[in-house]
Legacy VTK file of the C-alpha trace (Angstrom):
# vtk DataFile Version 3.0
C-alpha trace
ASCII
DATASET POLYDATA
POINTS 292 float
-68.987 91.965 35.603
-71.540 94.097 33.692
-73.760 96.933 35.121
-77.149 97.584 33.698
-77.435 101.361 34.035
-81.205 102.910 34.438
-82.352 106.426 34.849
-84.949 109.044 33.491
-84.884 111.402 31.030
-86.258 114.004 32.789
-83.831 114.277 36.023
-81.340 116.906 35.492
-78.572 115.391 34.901
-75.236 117.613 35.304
-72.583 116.179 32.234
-70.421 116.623 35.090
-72.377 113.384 36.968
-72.567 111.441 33.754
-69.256 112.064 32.849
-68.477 110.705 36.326
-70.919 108.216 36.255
-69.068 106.892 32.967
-65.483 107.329 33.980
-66.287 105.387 36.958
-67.307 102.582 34.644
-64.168 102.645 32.379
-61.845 102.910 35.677
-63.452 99.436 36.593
-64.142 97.813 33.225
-67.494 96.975 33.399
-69.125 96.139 30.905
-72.313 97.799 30.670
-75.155 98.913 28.694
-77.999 101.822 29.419
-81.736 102.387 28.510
-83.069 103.849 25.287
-84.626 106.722 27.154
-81.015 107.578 29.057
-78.811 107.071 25.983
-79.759 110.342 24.039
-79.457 112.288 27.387
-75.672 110.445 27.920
-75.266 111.973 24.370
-76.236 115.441 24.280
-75.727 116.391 27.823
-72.054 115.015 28.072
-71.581 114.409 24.407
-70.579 110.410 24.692
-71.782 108.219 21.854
-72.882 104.699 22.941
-73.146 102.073 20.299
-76.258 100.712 19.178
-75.231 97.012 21.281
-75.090 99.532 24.837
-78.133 100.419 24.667
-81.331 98.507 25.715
-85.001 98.915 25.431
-88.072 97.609 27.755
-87.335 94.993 28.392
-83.812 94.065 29.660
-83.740 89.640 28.437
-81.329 87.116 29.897
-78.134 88.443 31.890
-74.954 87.305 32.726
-74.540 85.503 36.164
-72.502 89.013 37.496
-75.034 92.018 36.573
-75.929 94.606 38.585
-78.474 96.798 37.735
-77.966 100.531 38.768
-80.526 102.659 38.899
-79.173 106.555 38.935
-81.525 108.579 40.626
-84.652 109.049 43.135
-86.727 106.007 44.499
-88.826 106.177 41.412
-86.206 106.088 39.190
-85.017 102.438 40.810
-89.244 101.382 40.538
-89.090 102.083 36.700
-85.713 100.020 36.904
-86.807 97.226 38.867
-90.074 96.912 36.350
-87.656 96.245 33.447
-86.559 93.150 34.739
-89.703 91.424 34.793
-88.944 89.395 37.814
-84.947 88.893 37.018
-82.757 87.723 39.556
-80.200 90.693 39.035
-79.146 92.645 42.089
-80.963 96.637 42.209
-78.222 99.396 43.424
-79.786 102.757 43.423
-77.813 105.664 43.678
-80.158 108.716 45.110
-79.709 111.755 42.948
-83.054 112.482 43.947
-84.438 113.616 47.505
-86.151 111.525 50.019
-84.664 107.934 48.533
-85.206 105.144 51.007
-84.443 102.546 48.036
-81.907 104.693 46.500
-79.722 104.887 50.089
-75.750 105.331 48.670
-75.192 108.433 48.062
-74.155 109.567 44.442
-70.791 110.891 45.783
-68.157 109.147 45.418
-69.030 106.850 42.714
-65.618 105.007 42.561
-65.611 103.722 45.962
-69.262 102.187 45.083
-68.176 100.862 42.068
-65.156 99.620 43.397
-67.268 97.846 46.386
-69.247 96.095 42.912
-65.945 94.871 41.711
-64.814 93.325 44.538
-68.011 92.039 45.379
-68.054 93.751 48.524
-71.999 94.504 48.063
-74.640 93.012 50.504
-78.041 92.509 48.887
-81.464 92.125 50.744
-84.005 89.924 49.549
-87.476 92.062 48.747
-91.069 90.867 48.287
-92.848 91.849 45.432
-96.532 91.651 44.802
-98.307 89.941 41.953
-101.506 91.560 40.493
-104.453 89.559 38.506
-107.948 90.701 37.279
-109.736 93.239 35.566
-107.484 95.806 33.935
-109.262 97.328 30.799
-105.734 96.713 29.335
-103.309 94.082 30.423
-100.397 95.433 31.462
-96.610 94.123 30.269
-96.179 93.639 34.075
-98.269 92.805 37.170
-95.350 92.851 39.569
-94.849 95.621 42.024
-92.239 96.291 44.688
-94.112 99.105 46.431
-97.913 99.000 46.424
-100.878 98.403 44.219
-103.644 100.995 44.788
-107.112 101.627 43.825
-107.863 104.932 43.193
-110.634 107.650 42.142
-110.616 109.692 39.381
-113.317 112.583 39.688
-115.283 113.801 42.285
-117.339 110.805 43.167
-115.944 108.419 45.724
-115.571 104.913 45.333
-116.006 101.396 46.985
-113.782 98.613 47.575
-115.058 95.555 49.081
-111.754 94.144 50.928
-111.148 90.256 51.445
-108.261 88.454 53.078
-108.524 84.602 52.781
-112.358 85.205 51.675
-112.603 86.592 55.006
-113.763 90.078 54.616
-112.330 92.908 56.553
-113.994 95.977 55.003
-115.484 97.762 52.357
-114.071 101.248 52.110
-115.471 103.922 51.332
-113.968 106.759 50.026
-111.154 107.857 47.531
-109.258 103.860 47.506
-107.432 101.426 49.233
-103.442 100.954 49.208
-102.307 97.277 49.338
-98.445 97.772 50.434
-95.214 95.399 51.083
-93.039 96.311 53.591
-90.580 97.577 50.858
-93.025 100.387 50.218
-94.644 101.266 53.611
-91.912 104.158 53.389
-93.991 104.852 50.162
-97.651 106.299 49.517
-98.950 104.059 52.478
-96.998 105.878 54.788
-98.954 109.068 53.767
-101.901 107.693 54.256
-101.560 106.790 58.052
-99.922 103.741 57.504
-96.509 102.241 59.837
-93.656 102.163 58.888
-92.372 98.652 58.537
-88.939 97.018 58.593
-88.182 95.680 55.094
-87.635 92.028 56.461
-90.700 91.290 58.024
-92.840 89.060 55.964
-96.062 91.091 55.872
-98.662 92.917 53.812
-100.343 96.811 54.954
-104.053 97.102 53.994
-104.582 101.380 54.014
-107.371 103.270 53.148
-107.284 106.490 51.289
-109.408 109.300 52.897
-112.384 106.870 54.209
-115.211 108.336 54.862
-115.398 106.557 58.054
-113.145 107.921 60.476
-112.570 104.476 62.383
-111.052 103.330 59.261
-107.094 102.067 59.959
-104.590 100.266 58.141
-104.378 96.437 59.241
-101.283 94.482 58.279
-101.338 91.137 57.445
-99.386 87.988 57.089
-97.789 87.943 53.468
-99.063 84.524 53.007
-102.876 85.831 53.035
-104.252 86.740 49.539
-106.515 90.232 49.336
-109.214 89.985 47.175
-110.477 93.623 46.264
-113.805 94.400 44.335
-114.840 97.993 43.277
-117.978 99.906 43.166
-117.135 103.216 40.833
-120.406 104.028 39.687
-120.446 107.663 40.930
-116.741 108.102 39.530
-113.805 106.567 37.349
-111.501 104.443 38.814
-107.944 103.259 37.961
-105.286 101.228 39.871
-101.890 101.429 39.835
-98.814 99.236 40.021
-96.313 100.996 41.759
-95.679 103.947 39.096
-97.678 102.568 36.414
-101.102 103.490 36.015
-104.120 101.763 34.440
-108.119 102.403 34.001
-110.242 100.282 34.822
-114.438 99.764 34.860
-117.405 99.804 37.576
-117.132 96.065 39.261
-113.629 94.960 38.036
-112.272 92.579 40.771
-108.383 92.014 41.317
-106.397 89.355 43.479
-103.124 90.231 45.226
-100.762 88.057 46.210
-97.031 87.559 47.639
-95.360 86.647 44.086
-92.790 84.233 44.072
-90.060 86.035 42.529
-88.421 88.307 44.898
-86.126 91.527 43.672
-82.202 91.637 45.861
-81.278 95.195 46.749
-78.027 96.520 46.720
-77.240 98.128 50.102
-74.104 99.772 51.082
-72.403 98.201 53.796
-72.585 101.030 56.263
-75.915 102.447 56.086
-78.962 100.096 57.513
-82.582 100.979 57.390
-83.055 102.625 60.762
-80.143 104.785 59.836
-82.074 105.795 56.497
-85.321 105.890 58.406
-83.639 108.053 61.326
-81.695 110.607 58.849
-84.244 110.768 55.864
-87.254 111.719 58.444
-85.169 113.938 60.830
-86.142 111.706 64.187
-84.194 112.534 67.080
-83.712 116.162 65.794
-84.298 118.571 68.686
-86.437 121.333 66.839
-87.312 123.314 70.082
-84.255 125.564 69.605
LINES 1 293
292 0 1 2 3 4 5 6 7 8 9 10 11 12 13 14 15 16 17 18 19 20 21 22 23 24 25 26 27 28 29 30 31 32 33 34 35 36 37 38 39 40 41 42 43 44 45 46 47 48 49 50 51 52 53 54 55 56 57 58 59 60 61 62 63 64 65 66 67 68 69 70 71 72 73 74 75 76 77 78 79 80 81 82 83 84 85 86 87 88 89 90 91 92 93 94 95 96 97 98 99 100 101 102 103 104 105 106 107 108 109 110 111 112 113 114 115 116 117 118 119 120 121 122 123 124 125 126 127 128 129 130 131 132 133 134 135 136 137 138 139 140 141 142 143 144 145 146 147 148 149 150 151 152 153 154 155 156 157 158 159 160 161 162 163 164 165 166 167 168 169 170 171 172 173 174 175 176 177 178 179 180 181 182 183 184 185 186 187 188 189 190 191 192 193 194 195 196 197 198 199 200 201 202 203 204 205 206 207 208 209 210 211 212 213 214 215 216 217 218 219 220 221 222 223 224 225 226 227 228 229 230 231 232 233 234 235 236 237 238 239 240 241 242 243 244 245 246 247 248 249 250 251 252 253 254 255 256 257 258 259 260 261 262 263 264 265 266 267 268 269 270 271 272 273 274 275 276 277 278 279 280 281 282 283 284 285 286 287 288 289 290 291
């Protein structure tokens, strides 16, 4: 069994958790290896040197059949993870060291009995849609997978237009500061702050949302996931940019892009005892009586 270990740099990282984090490794055997950006953090924070064969850089390359990637931190953290394997069928744990974490659900205590679960092979994965992106970036980026959402987005003061197609059907052009083009996996995500529902990770959907339309009447619409959006943007009175889940890129007045259901799909590591209502129910406080 080997574990592919993500996180960031810049979370603040106790050597008390990496320590743990590591001893619960060697307690199991795994073998493992951990990100370039990671390993200097692993070494001056808790002072453990990881050979040069440990550690790995953007891309991640052919696994064994039992890898597990685990991504240490907040629901970001797991997005930068999932990124790095291009499409890989290697099941995602996250571990939330962060705060809101609907991907990253088990909770970083008690590391051995979630480690021990990955051992046994106790772990139940969920199959997750990711989208594929193709058009006009100003610079092709190494990936145009996302889990979340792509967006198209403002940059100034000047709104922006985005002619909206399903099936060459066209639903819209919005007006405003973008548009939001969301899986299920990330209607928890920015779409969800936008005015967008929140949608079970199963269902086999797509969430159109608009970002601050200037017309009011403007709602999200969700779609089947077999439809393919077709988005084309008028930015002559500001920049523009899109983004892939975290990954931002300009781009120029009338670039077009497609999106599309991709075929790969990413499996995420849940713990057996939390399900996505209970993360939904705990993480946004419904049911809490706040009258008293």
């Amino acid at each position: 069994m080997k574990i592919i270990l993500f996180s960031r740099a810049q979370i603040a990282h106790t050597p008390e958790e990496i320590r743990q984090l590591f001893d619960a490794i060697e307690l199991f055997g795994f073998d493992y290896a951990v990100n370039e950006e990671f390993a200097p953090v692993v070494r001056q924070t808790a002072g453990i040197e990881l050979p040069p064969e440990r550690v790995y850089g953007r891309h991640i390359g052919k696994q064994p059949a039992e890898t597990v990637m685990v991504c240490y931190g907040g629901d970001g953290t797991l997005l930068e993870g999932v990124h790095r394997l291009c499409g890989a069928p290697v099941p995602v744990m996250g571990i939330n060291a962060g705060h809101l974490g609907f991907l990253t659900s088990a909770p970083s205590a008690g590391l051995n009995l979630i480690f021990d679960d990955i051992a046994a092979g106790r772990i139940t994965t969920e199959p997750r849609s990711l989208l594929r992106i193709e058009g006009d970036f100003d610079e092709r980026p190494d990936s145009t997978l996302a889990l979340n959402e792509f967006t198209v987005q403002r940059h100034g003061a000047g709104m922006i237009s985005v002619e909206t197609y399903v099936d060459d059907q066209m639903v819209a052009t919005y007006h405003g500061d973008g548009v939001i083009v969301s899986t299920p996996t990330g209607s928890t995500a920015y779409s969800l702050s936008a005015g967008g529902p929140v949608v079970a990770p199963t269902c086999r959907c797509l969430v159109i949302s608009p970002l601050a339309p200037h017309n009011l009447t403007m709602r999200p619409v969700v779609i089947p996931d077999s439809g393919v959006i077709s988005l084309r943007v008028n930015a002559q009175r500001s920049d523009a940019f899109v983004t892939l889940d975290d990954r931002t890129h300009p781009i120029s007045h009338g670039a077009a892009f497609t999106v599309r259901r991709a075929e790969q799909q990413i499996f995420l590591a849940v713990p057996h005892n939390i399900s996505f209502y209970d993360t939904l129910r705990n993480k946004m406080m419904w049911g809490i009586d706040i009258r008293s």
